[in-house]
DSSP file (Angstrom, degrees, kcal/mol; ACC not computed):
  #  RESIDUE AA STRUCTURE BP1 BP2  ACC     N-H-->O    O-->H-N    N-H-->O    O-->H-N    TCO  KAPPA ALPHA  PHI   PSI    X-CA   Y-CA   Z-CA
    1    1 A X              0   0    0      0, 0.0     3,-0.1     0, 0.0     2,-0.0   0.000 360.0 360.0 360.0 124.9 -363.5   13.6  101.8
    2    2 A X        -     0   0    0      1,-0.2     3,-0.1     3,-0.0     0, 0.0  -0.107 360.0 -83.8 -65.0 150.6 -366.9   13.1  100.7
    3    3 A X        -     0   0    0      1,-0.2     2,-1.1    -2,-0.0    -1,-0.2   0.001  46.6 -96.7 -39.5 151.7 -369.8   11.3  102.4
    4    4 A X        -     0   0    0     -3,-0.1    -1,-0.2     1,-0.0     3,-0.1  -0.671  25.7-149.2 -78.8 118.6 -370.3    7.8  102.3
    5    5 A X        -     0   0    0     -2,-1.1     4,-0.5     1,-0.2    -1,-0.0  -0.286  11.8-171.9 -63.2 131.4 -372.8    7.0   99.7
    6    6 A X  S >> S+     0   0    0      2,-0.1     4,-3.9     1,-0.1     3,-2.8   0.887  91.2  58.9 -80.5 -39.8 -374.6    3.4  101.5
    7    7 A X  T 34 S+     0   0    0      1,-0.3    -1,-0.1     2,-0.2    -2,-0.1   0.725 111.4  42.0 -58.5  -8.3 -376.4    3.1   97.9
    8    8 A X  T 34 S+     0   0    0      1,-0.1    -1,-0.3     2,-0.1    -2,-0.1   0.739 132.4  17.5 -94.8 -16.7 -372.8    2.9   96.3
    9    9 A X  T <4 S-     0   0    0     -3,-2.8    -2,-0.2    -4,-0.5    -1,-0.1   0.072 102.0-126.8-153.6   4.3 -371.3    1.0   98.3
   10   10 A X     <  -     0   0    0     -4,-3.9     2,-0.4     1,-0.1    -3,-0.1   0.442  32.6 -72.0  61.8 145.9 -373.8   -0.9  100.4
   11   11 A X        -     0   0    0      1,-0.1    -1,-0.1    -4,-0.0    -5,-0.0  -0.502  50.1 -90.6-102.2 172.0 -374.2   -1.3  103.8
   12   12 A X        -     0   0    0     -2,-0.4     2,-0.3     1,-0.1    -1,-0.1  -0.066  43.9-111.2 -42.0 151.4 -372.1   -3.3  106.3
   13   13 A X        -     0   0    0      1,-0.1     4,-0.1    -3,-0.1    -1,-0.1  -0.785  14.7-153.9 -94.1 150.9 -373.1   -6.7  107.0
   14   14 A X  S  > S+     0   0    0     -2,-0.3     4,-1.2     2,-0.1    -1,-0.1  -0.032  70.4  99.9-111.1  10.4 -374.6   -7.5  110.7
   15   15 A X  H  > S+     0   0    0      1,-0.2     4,-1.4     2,-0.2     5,-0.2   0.833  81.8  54.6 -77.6 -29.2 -373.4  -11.6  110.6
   16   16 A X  H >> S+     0   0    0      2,-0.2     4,-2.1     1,-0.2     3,-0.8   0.975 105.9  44.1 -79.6 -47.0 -370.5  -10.7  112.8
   17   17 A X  H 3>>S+     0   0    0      1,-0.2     5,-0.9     3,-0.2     4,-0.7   0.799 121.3  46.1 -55.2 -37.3 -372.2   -9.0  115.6
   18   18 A X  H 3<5S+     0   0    0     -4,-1.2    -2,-0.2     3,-0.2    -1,-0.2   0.633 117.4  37.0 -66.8 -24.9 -374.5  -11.8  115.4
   19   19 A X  H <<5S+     0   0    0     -4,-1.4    -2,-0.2    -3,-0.8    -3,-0.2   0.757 131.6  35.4 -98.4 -39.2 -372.2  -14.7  115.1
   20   20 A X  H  <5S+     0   0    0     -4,-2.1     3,-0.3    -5,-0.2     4,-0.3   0.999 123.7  32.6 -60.0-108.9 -369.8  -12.8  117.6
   21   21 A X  T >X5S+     0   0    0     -4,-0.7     4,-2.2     1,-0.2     3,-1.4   0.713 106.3  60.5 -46.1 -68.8 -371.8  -11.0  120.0
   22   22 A X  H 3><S+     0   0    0     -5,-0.9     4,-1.9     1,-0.2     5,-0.3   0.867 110.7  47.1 -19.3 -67.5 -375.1  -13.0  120.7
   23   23 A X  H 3> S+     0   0    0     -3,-0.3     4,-1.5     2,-0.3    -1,-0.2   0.771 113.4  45.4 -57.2 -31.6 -373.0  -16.0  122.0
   24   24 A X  H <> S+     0   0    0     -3,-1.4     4,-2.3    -4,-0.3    -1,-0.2   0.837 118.8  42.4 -74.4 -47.4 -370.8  -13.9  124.2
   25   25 A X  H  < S+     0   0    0     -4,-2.2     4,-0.4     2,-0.2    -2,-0.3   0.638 111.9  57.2 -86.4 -10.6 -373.8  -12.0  125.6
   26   26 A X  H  X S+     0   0    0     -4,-1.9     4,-1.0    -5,-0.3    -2,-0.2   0.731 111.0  43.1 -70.1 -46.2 -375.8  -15.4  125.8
   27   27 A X  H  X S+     0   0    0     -4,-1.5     4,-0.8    -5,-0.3    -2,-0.2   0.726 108.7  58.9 -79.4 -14.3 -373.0  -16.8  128.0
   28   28 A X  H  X S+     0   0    0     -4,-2.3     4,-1.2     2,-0.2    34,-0.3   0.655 107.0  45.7 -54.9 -33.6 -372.8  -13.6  130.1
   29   29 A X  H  > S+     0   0    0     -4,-0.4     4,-2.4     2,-0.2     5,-0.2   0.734 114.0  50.0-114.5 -38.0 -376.3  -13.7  131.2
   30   30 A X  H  X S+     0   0    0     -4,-1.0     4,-2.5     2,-0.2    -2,-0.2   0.917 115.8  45.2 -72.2 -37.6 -376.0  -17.9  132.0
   31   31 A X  H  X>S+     0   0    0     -4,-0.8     4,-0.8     2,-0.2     5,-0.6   0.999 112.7  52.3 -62.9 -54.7 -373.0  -17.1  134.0
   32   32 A X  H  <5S+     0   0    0     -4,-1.2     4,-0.4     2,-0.3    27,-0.4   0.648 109.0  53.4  13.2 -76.1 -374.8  -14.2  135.6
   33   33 A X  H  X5S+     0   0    0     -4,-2.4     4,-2.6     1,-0.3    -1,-0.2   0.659 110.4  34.2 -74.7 -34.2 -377.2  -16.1  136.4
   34   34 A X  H  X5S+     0   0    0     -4,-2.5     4,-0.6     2,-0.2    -1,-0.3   0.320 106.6  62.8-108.5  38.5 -376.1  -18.8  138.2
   35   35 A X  H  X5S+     0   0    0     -4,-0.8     4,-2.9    -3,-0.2     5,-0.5   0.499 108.0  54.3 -71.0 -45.5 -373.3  -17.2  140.0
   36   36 A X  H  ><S+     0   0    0     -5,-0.6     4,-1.7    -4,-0.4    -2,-0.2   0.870 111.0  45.1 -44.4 -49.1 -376.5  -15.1  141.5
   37   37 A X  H  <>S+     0   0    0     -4,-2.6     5,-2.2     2,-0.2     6,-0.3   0.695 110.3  48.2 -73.7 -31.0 -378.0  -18.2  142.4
   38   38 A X  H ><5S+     0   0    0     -4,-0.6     3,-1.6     4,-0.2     5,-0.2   0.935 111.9  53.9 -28.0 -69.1 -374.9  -19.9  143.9
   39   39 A X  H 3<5S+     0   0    0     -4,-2.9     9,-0.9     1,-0.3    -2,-0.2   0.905 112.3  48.6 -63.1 -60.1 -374.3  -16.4  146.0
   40   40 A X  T 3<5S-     0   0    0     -4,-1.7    -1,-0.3    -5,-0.5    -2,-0.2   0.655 113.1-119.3 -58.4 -26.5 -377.9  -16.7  147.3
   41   41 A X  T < 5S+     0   0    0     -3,-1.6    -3,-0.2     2,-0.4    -2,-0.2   0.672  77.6 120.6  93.2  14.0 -377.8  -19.9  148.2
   42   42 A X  S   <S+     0   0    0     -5,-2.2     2,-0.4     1,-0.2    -4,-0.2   0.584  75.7  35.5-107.1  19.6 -380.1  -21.2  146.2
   43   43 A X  S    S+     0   0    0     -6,-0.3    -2,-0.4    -5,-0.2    -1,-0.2  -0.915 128.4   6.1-119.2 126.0 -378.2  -23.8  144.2
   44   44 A X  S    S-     0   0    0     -2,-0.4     3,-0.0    -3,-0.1     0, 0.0  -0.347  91.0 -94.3 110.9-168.1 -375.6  -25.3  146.8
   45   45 A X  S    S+     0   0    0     -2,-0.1     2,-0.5     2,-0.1    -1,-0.1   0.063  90.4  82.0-124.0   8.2 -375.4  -24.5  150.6
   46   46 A X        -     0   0    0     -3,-0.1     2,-0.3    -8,-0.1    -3,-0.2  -0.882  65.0-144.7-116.8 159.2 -373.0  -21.8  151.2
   47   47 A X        -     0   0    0     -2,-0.5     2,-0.3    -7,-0.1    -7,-0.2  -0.693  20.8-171.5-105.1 159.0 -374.2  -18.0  150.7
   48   48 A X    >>  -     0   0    0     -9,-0.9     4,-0.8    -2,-0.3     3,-0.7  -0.719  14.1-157.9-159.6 112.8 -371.2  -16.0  149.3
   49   49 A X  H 3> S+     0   0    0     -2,-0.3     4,-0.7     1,-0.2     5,-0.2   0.880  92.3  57.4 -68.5 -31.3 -371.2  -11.7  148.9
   50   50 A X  H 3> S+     0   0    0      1,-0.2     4,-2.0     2,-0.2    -1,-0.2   0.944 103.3  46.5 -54.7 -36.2 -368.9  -11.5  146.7
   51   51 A X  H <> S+     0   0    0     -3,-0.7     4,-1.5     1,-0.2     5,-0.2   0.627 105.9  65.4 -82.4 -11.6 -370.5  -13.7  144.1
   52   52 A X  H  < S+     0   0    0     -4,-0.8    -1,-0.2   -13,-0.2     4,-0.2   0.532 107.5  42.6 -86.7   4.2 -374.0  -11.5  144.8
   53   53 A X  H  X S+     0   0    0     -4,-0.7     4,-1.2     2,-0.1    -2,-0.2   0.873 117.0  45.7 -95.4 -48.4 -372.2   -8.2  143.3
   54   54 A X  H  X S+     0   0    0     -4,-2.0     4,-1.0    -5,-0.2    -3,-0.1   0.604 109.6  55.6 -66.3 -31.3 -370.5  -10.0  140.3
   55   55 A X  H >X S+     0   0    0     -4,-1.5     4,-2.3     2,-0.2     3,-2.1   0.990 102.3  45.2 -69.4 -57.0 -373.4  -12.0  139.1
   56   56 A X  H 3> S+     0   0    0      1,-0.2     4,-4.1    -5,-0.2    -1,-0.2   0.819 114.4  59.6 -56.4 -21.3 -375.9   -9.9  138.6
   57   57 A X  H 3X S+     0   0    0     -4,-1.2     4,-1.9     2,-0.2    -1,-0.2   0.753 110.1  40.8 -56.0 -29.4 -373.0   -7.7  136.7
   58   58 A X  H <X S+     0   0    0     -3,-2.1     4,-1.1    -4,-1.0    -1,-0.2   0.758 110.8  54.2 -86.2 -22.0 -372.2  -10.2  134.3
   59   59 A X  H >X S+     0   0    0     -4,-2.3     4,-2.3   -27,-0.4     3,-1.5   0.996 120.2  38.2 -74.0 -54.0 -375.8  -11.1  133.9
   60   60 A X  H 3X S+     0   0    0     -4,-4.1     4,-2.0     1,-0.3     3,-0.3   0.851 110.7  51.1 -48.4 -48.5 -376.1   -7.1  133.0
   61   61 A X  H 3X S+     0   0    0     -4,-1.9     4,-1.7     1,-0.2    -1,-0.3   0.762 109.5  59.6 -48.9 -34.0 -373.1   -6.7  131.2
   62   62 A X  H <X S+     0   0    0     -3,-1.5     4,-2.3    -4,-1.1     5,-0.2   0.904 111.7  38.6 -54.9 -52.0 -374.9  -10.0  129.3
   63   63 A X  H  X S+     0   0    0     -4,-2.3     4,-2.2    -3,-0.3    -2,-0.2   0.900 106.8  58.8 -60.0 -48.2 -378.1   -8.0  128.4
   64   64 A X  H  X S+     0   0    0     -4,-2.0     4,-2.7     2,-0.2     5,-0.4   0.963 113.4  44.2 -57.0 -54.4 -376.5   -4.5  127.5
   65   65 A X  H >X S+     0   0    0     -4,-1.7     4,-3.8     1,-0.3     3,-2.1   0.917 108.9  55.1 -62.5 -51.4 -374.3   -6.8  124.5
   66   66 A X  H 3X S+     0   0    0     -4,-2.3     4,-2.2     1,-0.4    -1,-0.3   0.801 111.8  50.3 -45.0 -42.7 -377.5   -8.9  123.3
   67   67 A X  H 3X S+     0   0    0     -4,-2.2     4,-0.6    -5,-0.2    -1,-0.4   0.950 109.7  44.7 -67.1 -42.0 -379.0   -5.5  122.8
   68   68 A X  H X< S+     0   0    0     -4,-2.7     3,-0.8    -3,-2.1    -2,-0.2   0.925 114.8  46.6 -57.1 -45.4 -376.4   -4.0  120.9
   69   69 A X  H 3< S+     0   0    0     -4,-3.8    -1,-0.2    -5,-0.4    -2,-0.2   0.976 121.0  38.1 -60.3 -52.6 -375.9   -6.6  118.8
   70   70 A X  H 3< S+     0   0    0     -4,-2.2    -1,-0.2    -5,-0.1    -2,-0.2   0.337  87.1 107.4 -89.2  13.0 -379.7   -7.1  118.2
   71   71 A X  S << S-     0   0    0     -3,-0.8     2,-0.5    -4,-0.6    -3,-0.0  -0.211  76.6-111.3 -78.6 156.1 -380.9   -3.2  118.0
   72   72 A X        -     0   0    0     -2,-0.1    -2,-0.1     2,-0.0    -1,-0.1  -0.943  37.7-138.0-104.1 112.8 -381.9   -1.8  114.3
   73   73 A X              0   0    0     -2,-0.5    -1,-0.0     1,-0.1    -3,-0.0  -0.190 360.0 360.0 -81.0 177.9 -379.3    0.6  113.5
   74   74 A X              0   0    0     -2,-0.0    -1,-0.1    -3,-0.0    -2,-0.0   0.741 360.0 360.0-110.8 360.0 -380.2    3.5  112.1
């Protein structure tokens, strides 16, 4: 099977990753965030460990997509 030509056949469009991904990785990073701040105790009054491992994971897990999505392939 031969290469893919892009000039023949164009390249992929990037709207989906954008339309898709940005919003999912926009709401990871708000969740993220304020679970973190809940578990810390600085919105509300109770401190809570579970919710200090999970947040900052979602918030990361948040970042990683918003980069994928928005990186300049090559």
């Amino acid at each position: 099977m031969p290469p893919v030509d892009d000039s023949r056949y164009g390249r992929p469009s990037r709207w989906p990753a954008f339309a898709i991904g940005l919003p999912i990785a926009l709401f990871l990073v708000v969740a993220g965030g304020y679970l973190s701040l809940v578990s810390w105790a600085v919105i509300g009054d109770e401190e809570s460990k579970g919710l200090s491992v999970l947040g900052p994971i979602l918030a990361g897990f948040g970042v990683a997509l918003g980069w994928v999505c928005v990186r300049p392939r090559p």
